[in-house]
C-alpha positions as CSV (number, residue, x, y, z in Angstrom):
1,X,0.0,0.0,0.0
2,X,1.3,3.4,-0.9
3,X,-0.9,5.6,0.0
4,X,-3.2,6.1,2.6
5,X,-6.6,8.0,2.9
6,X,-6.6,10.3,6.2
7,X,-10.6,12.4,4.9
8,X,-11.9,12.6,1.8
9,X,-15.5,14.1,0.7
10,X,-16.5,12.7,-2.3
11,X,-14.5,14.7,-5.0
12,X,-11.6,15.0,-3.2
13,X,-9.4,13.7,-0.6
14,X,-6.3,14.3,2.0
15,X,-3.7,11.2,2.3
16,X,-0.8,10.5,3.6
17,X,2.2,8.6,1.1
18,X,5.3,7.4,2.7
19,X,7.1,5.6,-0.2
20,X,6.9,9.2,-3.0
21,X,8.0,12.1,-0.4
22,X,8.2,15.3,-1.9
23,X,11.3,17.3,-0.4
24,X,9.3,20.6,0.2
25,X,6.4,20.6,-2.0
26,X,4.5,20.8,-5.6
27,X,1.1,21.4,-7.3
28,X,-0.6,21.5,-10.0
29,X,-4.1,21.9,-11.6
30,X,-6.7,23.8,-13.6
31,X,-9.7,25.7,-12.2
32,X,-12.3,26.8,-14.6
33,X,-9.9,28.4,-17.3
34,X,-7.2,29.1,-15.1
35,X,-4.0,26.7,-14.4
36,X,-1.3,26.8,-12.1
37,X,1.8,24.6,-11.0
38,X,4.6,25.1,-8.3
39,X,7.4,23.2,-7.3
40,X,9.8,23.6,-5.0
41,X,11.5,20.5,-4.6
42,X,14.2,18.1,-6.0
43,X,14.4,16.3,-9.1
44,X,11.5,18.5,-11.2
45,X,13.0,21.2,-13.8
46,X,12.3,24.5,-13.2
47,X,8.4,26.1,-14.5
48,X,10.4,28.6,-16.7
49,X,10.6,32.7,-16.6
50,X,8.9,34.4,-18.7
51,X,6.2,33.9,-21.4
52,X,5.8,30.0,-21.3
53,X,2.6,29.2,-23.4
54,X,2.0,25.6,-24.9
55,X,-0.6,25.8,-27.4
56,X,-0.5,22.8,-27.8
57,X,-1.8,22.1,-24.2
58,X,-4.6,23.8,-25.0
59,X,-3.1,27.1,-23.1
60,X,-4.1,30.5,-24.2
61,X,-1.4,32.4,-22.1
62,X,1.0,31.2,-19.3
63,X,3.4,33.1,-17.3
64,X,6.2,31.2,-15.6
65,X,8.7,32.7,-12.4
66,X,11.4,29.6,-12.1
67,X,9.2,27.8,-9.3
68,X,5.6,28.5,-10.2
69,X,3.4,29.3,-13.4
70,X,-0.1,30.7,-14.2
71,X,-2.0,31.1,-17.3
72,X,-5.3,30.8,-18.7
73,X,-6.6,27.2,-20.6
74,X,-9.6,26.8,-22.8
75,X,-11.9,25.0,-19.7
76,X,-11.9,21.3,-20.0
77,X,-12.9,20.6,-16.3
78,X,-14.7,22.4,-13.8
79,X,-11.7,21.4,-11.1
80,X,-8.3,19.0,-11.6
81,X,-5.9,19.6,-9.3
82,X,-3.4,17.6,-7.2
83,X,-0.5,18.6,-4.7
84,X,1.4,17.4,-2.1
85,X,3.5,18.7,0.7
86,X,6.3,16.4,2.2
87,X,4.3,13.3,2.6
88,X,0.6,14.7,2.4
89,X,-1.1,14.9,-1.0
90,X,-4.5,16.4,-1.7
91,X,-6.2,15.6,-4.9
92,X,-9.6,17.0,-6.0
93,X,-11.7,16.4,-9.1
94,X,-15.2,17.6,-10.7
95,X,-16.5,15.7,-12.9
96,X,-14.7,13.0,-11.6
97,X,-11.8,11.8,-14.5
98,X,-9.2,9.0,-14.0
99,X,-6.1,10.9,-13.9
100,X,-7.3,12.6,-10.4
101,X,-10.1,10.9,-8.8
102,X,-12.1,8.2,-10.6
103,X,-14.9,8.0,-8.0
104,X,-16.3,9.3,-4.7
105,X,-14.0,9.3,-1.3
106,X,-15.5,8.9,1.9
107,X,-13.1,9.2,4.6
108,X,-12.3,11.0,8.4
109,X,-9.5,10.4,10.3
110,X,-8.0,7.4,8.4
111,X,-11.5,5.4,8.5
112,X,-12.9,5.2,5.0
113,X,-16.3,3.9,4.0
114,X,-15.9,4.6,0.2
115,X,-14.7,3.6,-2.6
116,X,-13.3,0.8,-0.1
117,X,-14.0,-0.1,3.6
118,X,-10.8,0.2,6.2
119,X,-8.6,2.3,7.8
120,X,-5.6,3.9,6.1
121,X,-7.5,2.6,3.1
122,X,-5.6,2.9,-0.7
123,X,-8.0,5.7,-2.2
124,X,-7.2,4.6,-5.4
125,X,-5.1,5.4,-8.3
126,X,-4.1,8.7,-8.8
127,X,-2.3,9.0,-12.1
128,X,-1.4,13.0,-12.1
129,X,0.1,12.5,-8.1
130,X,2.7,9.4,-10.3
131,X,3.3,11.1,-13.2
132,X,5.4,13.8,-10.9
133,X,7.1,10.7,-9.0
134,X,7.5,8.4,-11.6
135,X,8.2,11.0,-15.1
136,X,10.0,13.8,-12.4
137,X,7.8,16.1,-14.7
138,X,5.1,18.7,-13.5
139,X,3.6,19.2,-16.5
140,X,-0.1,18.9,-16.3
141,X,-0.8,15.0,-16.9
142,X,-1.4,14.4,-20.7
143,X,-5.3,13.0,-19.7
144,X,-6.5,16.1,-18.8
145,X,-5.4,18.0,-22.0
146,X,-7.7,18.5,-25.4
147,X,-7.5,16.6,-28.2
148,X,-7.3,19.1,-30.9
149,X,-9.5,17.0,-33.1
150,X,-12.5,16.2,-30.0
151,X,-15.3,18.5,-29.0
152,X,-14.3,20.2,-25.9
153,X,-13.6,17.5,-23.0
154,X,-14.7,14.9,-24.7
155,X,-11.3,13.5,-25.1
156,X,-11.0,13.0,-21.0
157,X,-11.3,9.7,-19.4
158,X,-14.0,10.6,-17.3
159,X,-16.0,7.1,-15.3
């Protein structure tokens, strides 16, 4: 088990993961049309300076200062972000789409009731908290981006 629920509310949830610890801390995410990232910790290159647009991301404008970014996205998701800070993440999803949170957490102080029953329960996958760990890159997982050819978020793995 790698991670472990400590409360969750449906569309997103607070854990605790002892095998990926994040010296310091990272996030990313999109709101609405807005996204945003930050890192400060080891192993992830820097967010850039300056103008740091990826139109093929589906980003209209992005402005990067070394650890952190902000721009603004054609909206694919209502909420997608993920962060964690030394050991504790935080994920949060609506609609719910695989990459974050592919179903409904029910959790309070380590005793979870959904999607499984236990305590310090696995939540479940969480593809955008690995791709940091696993690819050391903060870009915003490839799931959650358009596909130039789809309707608007209809290219997401949603449940």
């Amino acid at each position: 088990m790698t991670r472990m629920t400590y409360s969750g509310l449906v569309c997103c949830h607070t854990g605790i993961d002892f095998e990926n610890v994040a010296i310091c801390c990272f996030s990313q995410g999109d709101v609405l049309c807005l996204r945003n990232s930050c890192c400060c910790t080891t192993g992830v290159e820097s967010r850039g300076c300056g103008l740091t647009t990826k139109p093929d991301h589906g980003e209209l404008c992005k402005i990067g200062c070394m650890c952190c970014d902000m721009g603004l996205v054609k909206p694919q998701v209502l909420c997608a972000e993920s962060s964690q800070v030394c050991c504790v993440y935080n994920v949060q999803t609506f609609p719910f789409i695989k990459e974050h949170q592919s179903e409904p957490v029910l959790a309070y102080v380590c005793l979870q009731c959904m999607p499984t029953v236990g305590c310090c329960a696995d939540p479940g996958e969480c593809r955008a908290l690995d791709h940091v760990f696993k690819e050391k890159n903060l870009e915003i997982y490839p799931g959650t981006m358009p596909n130039k050819e789809a309707p608007m978020g209809a290219d997401m793995d949603r449940e």
